[in-house]
N, C-alpha and C positions, 0 to 999 in steps of 0.2 A: 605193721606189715601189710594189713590190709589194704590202706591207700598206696604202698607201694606196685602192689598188685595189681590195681586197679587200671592204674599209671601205664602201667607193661603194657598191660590187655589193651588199653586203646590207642599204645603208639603203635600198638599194630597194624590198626587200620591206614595208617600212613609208609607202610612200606608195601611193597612187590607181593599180590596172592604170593603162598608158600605152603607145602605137605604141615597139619599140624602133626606136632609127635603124640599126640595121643591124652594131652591134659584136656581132660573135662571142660576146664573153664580158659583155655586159650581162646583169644575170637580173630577169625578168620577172614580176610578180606574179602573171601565171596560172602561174608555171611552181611554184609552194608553193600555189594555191589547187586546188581538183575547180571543173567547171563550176559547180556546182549551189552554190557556196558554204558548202556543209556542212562542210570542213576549219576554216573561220574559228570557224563554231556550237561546234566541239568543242572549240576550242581556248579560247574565253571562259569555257564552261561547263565546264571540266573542275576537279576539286577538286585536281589534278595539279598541281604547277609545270611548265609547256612554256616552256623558255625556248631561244634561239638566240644562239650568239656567232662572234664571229670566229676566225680559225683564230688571230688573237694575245687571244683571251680576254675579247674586248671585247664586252658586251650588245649587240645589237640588236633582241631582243625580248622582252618581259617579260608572260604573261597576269596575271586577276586569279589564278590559282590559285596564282600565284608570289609573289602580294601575300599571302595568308591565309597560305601556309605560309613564309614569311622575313619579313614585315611592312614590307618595302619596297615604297612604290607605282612604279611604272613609271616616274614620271618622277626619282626618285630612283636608279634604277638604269641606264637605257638610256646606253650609253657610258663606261659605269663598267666595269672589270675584275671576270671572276667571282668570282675571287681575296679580293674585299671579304667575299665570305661562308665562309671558309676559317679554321676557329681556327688560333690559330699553330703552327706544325710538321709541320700538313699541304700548306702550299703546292707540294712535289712533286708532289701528287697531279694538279696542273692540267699537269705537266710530262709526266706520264704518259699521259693523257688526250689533249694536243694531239696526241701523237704516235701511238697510236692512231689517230686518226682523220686525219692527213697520211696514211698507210697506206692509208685507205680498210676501216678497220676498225671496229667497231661495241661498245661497252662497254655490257654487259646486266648489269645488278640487282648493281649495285657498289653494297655498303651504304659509308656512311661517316659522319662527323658532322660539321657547317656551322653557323653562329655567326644566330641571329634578330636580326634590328634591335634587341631590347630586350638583348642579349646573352647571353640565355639559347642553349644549345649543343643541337641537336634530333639523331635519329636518320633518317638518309634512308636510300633503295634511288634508284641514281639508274641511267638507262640514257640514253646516247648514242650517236648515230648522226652521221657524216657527212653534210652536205647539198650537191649537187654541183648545176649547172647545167645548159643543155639539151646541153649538151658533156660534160657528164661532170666536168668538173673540180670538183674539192673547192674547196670557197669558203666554209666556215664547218660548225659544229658546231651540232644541236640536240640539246637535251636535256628529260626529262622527270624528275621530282625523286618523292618521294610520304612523306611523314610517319610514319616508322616507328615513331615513339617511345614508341607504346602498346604496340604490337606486341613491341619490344625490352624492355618491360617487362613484358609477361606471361611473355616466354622464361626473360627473367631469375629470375622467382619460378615459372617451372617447373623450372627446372636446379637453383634451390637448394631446390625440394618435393623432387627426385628425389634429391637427395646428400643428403637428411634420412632420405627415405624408407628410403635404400640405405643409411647409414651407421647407422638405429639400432638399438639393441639388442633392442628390441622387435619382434614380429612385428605386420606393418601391409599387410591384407588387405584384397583387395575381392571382393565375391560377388554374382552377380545374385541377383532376387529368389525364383529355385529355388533357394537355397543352394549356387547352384555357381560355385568359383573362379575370380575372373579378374586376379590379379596376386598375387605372393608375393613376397614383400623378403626378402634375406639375412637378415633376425632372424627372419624363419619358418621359415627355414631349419634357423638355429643352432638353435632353440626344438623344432621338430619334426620334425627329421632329410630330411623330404621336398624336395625341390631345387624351383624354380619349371616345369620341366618336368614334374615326376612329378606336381605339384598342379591347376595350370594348367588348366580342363574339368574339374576331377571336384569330387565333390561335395561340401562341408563336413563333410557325416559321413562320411566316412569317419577323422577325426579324434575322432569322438563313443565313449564307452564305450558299449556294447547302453542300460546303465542310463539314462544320461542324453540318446539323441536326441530326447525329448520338449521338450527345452530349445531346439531347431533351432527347431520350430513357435513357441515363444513367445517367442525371438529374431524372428522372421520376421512374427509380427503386430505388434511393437511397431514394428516397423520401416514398418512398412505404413502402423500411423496416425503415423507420422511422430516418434512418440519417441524419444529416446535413451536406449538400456542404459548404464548408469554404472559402474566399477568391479564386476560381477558376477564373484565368484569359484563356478569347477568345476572341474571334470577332464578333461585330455583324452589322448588316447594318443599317444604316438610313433613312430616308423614302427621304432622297434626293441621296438613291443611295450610299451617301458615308462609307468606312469600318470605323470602331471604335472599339478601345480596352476599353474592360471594365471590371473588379476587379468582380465577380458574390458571392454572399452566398445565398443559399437557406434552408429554413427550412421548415418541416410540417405544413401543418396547421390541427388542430384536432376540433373534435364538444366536444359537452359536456360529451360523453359515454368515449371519450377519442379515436375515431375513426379518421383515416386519412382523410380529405375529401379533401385535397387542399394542394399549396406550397405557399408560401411568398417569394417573391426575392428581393434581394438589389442590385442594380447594380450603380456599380460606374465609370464614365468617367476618364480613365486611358491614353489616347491617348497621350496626352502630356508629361505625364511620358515617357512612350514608345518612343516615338523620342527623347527625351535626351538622354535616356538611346543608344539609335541606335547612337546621334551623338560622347554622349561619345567614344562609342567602334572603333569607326573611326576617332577621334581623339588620340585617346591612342594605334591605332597601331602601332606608330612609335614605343613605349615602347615596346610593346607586343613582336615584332618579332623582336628585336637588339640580336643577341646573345653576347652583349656586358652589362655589368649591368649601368643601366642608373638612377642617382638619380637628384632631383632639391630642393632643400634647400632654403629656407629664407635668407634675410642675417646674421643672426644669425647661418647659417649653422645647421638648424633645418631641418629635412627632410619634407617634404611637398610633394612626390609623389615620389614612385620609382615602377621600370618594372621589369618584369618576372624575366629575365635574371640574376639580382637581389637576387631577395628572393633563386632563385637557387643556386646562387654562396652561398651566405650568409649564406641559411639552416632559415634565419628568415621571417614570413609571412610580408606581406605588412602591414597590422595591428602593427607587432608589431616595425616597422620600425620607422610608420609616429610618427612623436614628438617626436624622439630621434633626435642626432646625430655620427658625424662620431666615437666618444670616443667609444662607443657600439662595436666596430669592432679590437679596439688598441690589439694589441697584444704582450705580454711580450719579445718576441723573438727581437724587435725594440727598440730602445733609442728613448727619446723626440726630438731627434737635426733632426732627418729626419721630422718630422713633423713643427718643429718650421721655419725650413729651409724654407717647401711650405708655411706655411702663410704668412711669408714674401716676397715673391715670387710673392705671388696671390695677397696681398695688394699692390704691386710695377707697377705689369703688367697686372693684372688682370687674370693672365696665369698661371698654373705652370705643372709640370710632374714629377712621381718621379715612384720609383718600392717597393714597403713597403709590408709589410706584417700584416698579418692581421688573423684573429680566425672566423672559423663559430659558428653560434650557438651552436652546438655539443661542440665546445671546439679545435676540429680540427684548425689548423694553417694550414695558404695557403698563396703564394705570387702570388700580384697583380700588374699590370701595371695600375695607377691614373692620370689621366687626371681633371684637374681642369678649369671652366671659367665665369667670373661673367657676370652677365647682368644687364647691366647698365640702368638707366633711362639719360632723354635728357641733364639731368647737367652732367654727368660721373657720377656716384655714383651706389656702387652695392646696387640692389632691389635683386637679387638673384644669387645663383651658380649652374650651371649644373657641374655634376663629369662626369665622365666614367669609367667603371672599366674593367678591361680584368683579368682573371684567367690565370697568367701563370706554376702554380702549376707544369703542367707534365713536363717541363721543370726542374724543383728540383725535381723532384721522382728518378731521375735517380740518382742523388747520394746519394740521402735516402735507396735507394736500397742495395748499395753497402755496405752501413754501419749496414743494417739491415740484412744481411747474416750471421753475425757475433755472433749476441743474438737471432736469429728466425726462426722458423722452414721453410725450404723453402718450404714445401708441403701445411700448410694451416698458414700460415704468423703469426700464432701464436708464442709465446716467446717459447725458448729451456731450456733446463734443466739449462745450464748457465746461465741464466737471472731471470729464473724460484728460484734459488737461493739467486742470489742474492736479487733478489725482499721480499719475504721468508724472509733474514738476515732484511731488511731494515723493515719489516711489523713489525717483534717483538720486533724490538726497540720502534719502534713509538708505540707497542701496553702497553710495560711495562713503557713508559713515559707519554704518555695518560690515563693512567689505563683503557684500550680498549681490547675487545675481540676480537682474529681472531680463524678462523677457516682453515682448511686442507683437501677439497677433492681430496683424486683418486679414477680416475672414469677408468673401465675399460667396455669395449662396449661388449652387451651379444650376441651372432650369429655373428657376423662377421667374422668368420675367413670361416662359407660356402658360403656367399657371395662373400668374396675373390677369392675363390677357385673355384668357380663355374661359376661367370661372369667375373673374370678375375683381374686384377690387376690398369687399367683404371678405371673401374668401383670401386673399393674398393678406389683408392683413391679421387675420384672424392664424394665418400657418406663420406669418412671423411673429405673433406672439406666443405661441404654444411652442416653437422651435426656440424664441429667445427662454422662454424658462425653462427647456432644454439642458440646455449650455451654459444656464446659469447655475443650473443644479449640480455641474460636472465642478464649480469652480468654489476656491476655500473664500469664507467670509473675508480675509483681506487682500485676493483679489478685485479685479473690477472690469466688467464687460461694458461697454456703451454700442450703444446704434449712432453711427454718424448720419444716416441717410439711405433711403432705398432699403435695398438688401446686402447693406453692407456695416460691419460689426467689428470694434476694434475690443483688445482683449490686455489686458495687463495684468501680468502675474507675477508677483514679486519671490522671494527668496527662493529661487531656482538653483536647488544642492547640489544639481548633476544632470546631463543630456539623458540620463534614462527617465527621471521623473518628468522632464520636460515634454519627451517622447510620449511617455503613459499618458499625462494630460494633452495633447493636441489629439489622442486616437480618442478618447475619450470625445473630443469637443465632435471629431469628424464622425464620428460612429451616433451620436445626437442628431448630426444635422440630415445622417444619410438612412437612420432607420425610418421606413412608412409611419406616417402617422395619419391620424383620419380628424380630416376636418369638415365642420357641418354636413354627415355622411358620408363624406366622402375621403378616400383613401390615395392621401399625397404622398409623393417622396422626391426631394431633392437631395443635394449634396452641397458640399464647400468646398473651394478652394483657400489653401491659409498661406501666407506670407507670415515669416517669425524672422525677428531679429532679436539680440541680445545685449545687453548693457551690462556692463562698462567694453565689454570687446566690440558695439559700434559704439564710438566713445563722440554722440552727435547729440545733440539738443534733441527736443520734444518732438518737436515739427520732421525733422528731419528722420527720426526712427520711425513715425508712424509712415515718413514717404520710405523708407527703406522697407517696412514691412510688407509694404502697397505693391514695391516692385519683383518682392520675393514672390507675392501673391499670381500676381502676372503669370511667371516662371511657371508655377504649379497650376496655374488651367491652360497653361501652354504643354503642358507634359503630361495631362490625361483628364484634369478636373480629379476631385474627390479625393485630396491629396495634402498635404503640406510641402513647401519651400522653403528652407532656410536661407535665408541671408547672408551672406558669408563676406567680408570685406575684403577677403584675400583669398577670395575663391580663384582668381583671375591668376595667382601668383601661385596656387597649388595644381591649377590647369597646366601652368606652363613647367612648372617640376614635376608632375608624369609624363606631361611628353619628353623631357628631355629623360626621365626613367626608360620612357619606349625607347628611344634613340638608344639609349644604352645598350638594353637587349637585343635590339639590331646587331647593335656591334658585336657583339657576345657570339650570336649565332653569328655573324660571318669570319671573325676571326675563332670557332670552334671552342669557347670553352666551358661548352656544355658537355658533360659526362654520362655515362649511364649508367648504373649499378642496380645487380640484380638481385633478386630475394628467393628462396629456392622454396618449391611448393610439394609438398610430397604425401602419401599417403598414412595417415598416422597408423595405421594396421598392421601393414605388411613392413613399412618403411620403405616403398618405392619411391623414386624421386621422377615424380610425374611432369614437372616443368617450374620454369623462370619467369617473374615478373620484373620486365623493365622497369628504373626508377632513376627519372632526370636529376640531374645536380650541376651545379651551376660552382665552376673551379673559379673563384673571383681572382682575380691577379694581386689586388690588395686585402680583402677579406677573408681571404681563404676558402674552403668548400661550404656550399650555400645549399639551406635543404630547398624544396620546391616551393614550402609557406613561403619563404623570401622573397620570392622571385612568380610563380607563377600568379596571383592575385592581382598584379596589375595591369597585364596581358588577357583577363577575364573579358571576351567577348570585342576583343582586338582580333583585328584579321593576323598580326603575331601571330597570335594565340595558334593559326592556323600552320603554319610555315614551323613554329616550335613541334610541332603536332606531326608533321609530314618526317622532319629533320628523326625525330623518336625511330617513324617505323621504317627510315631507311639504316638508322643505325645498327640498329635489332637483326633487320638482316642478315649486315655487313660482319654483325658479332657472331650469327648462328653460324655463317658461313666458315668465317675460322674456326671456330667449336669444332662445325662438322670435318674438317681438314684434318685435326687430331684424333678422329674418333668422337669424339661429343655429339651426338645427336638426342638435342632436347628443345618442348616446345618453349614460345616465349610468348609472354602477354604483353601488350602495350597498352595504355589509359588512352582513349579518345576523348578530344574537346567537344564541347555540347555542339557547337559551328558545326565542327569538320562533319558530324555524321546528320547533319540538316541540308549538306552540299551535295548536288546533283553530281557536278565533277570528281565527288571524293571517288568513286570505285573507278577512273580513269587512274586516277593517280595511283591506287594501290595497283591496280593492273599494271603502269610502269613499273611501280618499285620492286615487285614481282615477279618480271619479268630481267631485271639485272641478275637474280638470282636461281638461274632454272634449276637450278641444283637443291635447294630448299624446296621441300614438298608444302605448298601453301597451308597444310591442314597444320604445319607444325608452327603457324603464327595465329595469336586468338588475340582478337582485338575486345579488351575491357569496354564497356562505356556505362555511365552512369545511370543509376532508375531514371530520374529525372529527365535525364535527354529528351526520353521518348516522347514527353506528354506535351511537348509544343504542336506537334503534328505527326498522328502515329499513322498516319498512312503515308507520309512521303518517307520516315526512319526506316518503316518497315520495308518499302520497296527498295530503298539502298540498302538495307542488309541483307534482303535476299538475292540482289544481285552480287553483294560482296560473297556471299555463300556460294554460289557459282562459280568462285574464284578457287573456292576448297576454304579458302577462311575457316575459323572456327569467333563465335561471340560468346561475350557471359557479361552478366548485370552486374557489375561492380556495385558497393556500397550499400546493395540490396536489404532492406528494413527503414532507410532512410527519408526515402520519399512519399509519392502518393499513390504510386502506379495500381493499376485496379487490378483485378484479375483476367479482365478484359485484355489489358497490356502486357498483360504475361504471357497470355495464350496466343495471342497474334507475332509476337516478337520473336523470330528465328535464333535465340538463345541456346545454347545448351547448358551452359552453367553457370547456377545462383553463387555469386559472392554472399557472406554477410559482414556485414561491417563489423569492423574492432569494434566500436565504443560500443557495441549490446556485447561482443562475446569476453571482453576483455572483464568488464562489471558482471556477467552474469553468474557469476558463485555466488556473491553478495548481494543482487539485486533481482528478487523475483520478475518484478516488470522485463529485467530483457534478457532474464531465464525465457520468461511466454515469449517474447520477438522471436530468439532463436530459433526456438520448437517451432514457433509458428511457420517461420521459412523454409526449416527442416520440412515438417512438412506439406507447404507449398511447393517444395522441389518435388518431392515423392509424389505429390496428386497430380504433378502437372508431367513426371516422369524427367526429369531434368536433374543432373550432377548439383550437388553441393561442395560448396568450400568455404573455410571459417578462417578468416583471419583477423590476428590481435591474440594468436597463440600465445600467450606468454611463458605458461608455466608446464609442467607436466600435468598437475591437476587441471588447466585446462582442457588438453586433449584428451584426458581422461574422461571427463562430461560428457566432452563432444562424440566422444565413440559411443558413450553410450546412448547417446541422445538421439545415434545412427548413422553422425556426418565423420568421415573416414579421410576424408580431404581437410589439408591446415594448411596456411602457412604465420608465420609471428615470429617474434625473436626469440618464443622457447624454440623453436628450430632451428632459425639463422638470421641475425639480422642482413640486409643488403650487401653485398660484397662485390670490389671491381672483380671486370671480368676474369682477370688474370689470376686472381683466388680459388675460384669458382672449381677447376679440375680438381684442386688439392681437399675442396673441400667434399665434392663429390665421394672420392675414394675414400675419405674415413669417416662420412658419415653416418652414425650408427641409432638409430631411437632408441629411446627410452625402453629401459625393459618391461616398465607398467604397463607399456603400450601394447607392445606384445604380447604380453600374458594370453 
């Protein structure tokens, strides 16, 4: 009967204040509320669980704070046992509790852990209090719960910072930004003899050697602008006086605002590294300074340590030495019988000697003087061999010489036109037996003959020999350069994969011949002109390629000097198939079957549709519709190119004009050729086209033109466009990121709107580099006060970027691709933006 009771009395508190009738032990709902209802306020708004039970553990009130931190709502829980929220094996803990509070006792910031509605297990602080009647009598239990769980998990990854800190070997410091200490770990301890009270407040240096506190200041700036010292090895002292190396990394330490306030250092005890590394180098002098190459091999004759002297002779680093053997070095010029001969030798007597030859890494061949001798352990048995080797190479130079007078230039040891031949005969066999491509430069040098003439003849030959090993460095072991004569150089490069590697190597050769170089003090620089021809495609003798090269060469110091010429045997026969291309487009334009189709540009913000960009197309009569790649690249820098150009912005017109006749009044852009806006007469001509139309307000035509235009000559661009401005015109920099244009060009150019090209905004989700392009034009426009607009829209996430990035102007084919004109009203009327857009 009693817990029945109990029961009553507190579901009272869950109904309507009410007159009690007069029982002693009824409790009353003002008797848990304040006048003023402010107890109820705190108890809905609190982020707290306040929950109330019976003194047998039964809810009878449940806030929302108890609903957000256990995920039970109120009416899932009222009348239910607390017990429900208890993981298994804590169930005492409510046994502990009840009785507590029967006591008239009060349980404060009892952490423990309680199971969420989804069954995940949280960390609480729970505190409970008794709630007794206007009699005093205990009648149930409130409690208030609170979400530890972040809380217990920052403790958690503090206790195991602190047992990393305190257990490692390492000394692991922190100092304000005066370099003075404020925490020292048992490994600074062990490391520097100082305990964390003797360090604790004083200063950094006093661990500094006199020599080096200048290292504290530039610790202390790095730290300032916020970089991290890496692995810096110095020296510091110990509190017994003695030096020590130590490995140092220092990082910032920051508050919460994200503000410097301190450094953290890790110093590591290096000391014993340090004297190995001292004994090694003092051991391995003997290697260091033999001017003899000195190797020690396994008895497997595996190398296992070789010296300077060595890797010199050889050309191979010590790296790539060790775990090879002597086979690495065998050279073709030697039979097996000289080597078979030493190992039998070496296994007889331990001893042997011989004079063999041998290959550097380069490939180069060289004779050596071999010294062999094992070392034994106390049975006789080789544990290893020491070699010795002597380069006696210059000793064979001298009759290499002799033989080498015969096929090579004695001025810069390159091959002579004899060799130069015969090399030549042998390349196009092996190229028409390999089905392989070679190639044919002569190169003739551009200024040299006043260099010659003018610092003398010493000097000219001294710059053609430094520039022939130039050019011979650029080229692979089985090519072949020769000197025919003078300053002129023929080039033979066999197995040519493709016109781009071709390409690489002749900028190569030309970038040799045109960098400064200094000769006998003095600071020359010529240039080349190169003629190239190709084999099997000139399918001509010897003689006759290196005269076909000779005449490409022509070509290119007819065309600027500092260049290359190809040679082309059907150049003559592709000259005359673009012109008769030109003739075509002739015809094209005069029988009209050029189109215009336009791409709508509009505000991605509001979704106004701010203007039209013309876009040429070419209706072929047998190919069908032809985009402008097809068609306008061959018309590049033809007066065409110009007459195409004029024909655009009388069209444009002609289309605004009908537009405007229904109602359609909107601006349109047209592309300008790089010619037309270099042309004095161009703003005549638009003043014609102009004036066909007085009905069209000229500001509602904006003439595009490329960054690039401008950088031929920015003072004759700019005064035709400020005369075209006159006209009411409107311009904007099409393609904008692509060129070179300075800021200089920007500022001076009567522009008012930055295009940016597709290809940065199309890539720019995925590609950081022309993320920064974008921003960077973005804000290029806004410094310079000038409109932006982004096209190569494609997606809605596109224009999404772009708004936020600040540019409100699109156009791309997430908006509209191109459309004839006759589309264009229909589309106008239902076009509607993206809702993201608007947002």
């Amino acid at each position: 009967m009693k817990n029945h009771r109990q029961k009553d009395e507190l579901a009272i508190w869950h109904r309507a204040p009410s007159v009690t009738n007069g029982d002693p032990d009824e409790v009353r709902a003002d008797d848990l509320r304040s006048p003023n209802g402010h107890f109820e306020a705190i108890v809905q708004s609190s982020h707290d669980a306040i929950i109330s039970k019976t003194l047998d553990g039964i809810i009878t009130s449940w806030n929302p704070g108890a609903q957000q931190v256990f995920g039970y709502d109120e009416q899932e829980m009222l009348g239910q046992p607390l017990t429900r929220l208890f993981p298994p094996g804590r169930e005492h803990e409510e046994l502990f509790i009840l009785a507590k509070i029967q006591n008239g006792e009060k349980v404060e910031h009892f952490d423990t852990v309680r199971v969420k509605k989804d069954g995940s297990l949280i960390d609480i602080s729970v505190t409970i209090s008794p709630i007794r009647n206007e009699q005093g009598k205990i009648v149930g239990a409130s409690k208030i719960a609170r979400d530890i769980s972040n809380q217990v998990l920052l403790e958690n990854a503090a206790e195991q910072f602190q047992a990393l800190v305190t257990s490692s070997d390492d000394a692991i410091i922190s100092k304000s930004l005066q370099g003075i200490v404020q925490s020292w770990n048992a490994g600074a301890e062990r490391i520097f003899g100082y305990t964390a009270e003797e360090m604790i407040g004083q200063p950094m240096l006093r661990l500094f050697p006199a020599d080096r506190e200048h290292e504290e200041l530039f610790i202390l700036e790095q730290v300032l602008a916020g970089e991290k010292v890496d692995h810096f090895d110095t020296v510091r002292v110990r509190k017994d006086g003695a030096s020590i190396s130590v490995s140092v990394s220092i990082s910032p330490i920051r508050d919460k605002q994200g503000r410097i306030v301190g450094a953290s250092k890790i110093a590591r005890d290096i000391t014993l590294q340090k004297c190995a590394e001292e004994n090694f180098k003092l051991t391995s002098s003997v290697f260091t300074y033999s001017s003899e190459g000195i190797a020690i091999t396994d008895r497997h004759g595996v190398f296992i340590e070789v010296n300077e002297a060595l890797t010199q002779i050889s050309g191979y680093s010590r790296e790539e030495l060790l775990g090879k053997t002597y086979q690495m070095f065998r050279s073709g010029q030697q039979g097996p019988d000289v080597h078979l001969k030493m190992l039998n030798e070496l296994r007889q007597t331990g001893n042997t000697r011989a004079e063999i030859w041998s290959r550097r890494k380069n490939g180069e061949p060289y004779t050596g003087l071999l010294t062999i001798s094992a070392v034994q352990d106390k049975h006789g048995d080789a544990q290893k061999y020491v070699a010795l080797f002597s380069d006696i190479t210059p000793l064979r130079k001298q009759q290499e010489k002799l033989e080498r007078l015969t096929n090579f230039d004695d001025l810069t040891d390159l091959p002579n036109r004899l060799l130069l031949l015969d090399r030549l005969r042998q390349a196009m066999l092996m190229s028409r037996h390999r089905d392989q491509k070679l190639a044919v430069l002569y190169l003739d040098l551009d200024g040299f003959k006043p260099i010659n003439d003018e610092h003398g003849h010493d000097v000219g030959d001294a710059l053609l020999i430094a520039l022939s090993r130039r050019m011979s460095a650029t080229l692979r072991d089985l090519d072949t350069m020769a000197r025919i004569g003078g300053d002129e150089f023929v080039t033979v490069l066999v197995d040519i994969k493709s016109p781009e590697q071709l390409s690489a190597q002749l900028d190569r050769i030309l970038r040799a011949c045109s960098d400064p170089i200094k000769v006998n003090g003095r600071l020359l620089q010529v240039s080349a002109s190169v003629g190239v021809t190709t084999y099997p495609l000139d399918d001509v003798d010897e003689d006759q390629l290196i005269r076909h090269a000779d005449m490409a060469m022509c070509d290119a110091k007819k065309n600027g000097k500092n260049r290359y010429q190809l040679f082309d045997a059907a150049r003559d026969a592709k000259e005359k198939g673009r012109d008769a291309q030109l003739r075509r487009l002739t015809q094209a334009l005069a029988d009209e079957e050029f189109i215009l189709h336009y791409q709508p540009k509009v505000n991605m913000r509001t979704g106004r549709i701010i203007g039209m960009e013309a876009l040429i197309r070419w209706q072929h009569p047998q190919r069908g519709l032809l985009p402008p790649a097809d068609f306008l690249p061959l018309i590049e820098g033809h007066h065409l190119g110009d007459d195409i150009g004029v024909w655009v912005i009388g069209h444009a017109l002609a289309q605004m004009h009908k537009w405007q006749q229904i109602g359609i009044q909107v601006p349109v852009s047209v592309n300008l050729g790089p010619r037309q806006l270099q042309q004095e007469q161009f703003c005549t001509t638009l003043t014609g086209l102009l004036q066909r139309y007085p009905h069209i307000s000229p500001e509602y035509l904006e003439l595009e033109i490329l960054e690039t235009s401008a950088l031929h000559d920015i003072e004759a661009v700019s005064a035709i466009m400020q005369a075209c401005r006159k006209l009411g015109v409107q311009f904007s920099i099409d393609d904008f990121g692509t060129g070179y244009s300075s800021l200089t060009y920007l500022r001076r150019l009567p522009a008012e709107l930055l295009k940016i090209d597709q290809t940065f905004v199309r890539d720019m989700l995925n590609d950081h580099e022309d993320m920064a392009i974008v921003r960077g034009v973005i804000g290029l426009a806004e410094a310079f006060h000038r409109k932006v607009i982004a096209e190569g829209v494609e997606t809605v996430a596109h224009g999404l970027k772009l708004l936020e990035l600040g540019c409100e102007l699109g156009q791309g084919y997430g908006i509209s691709r191109p459309l004839p004109p006759e589309q264009l009203p229909q589309w106008m009327a239902s076009w509607t933006p993206p809702a993201e857009w608007l947002a």
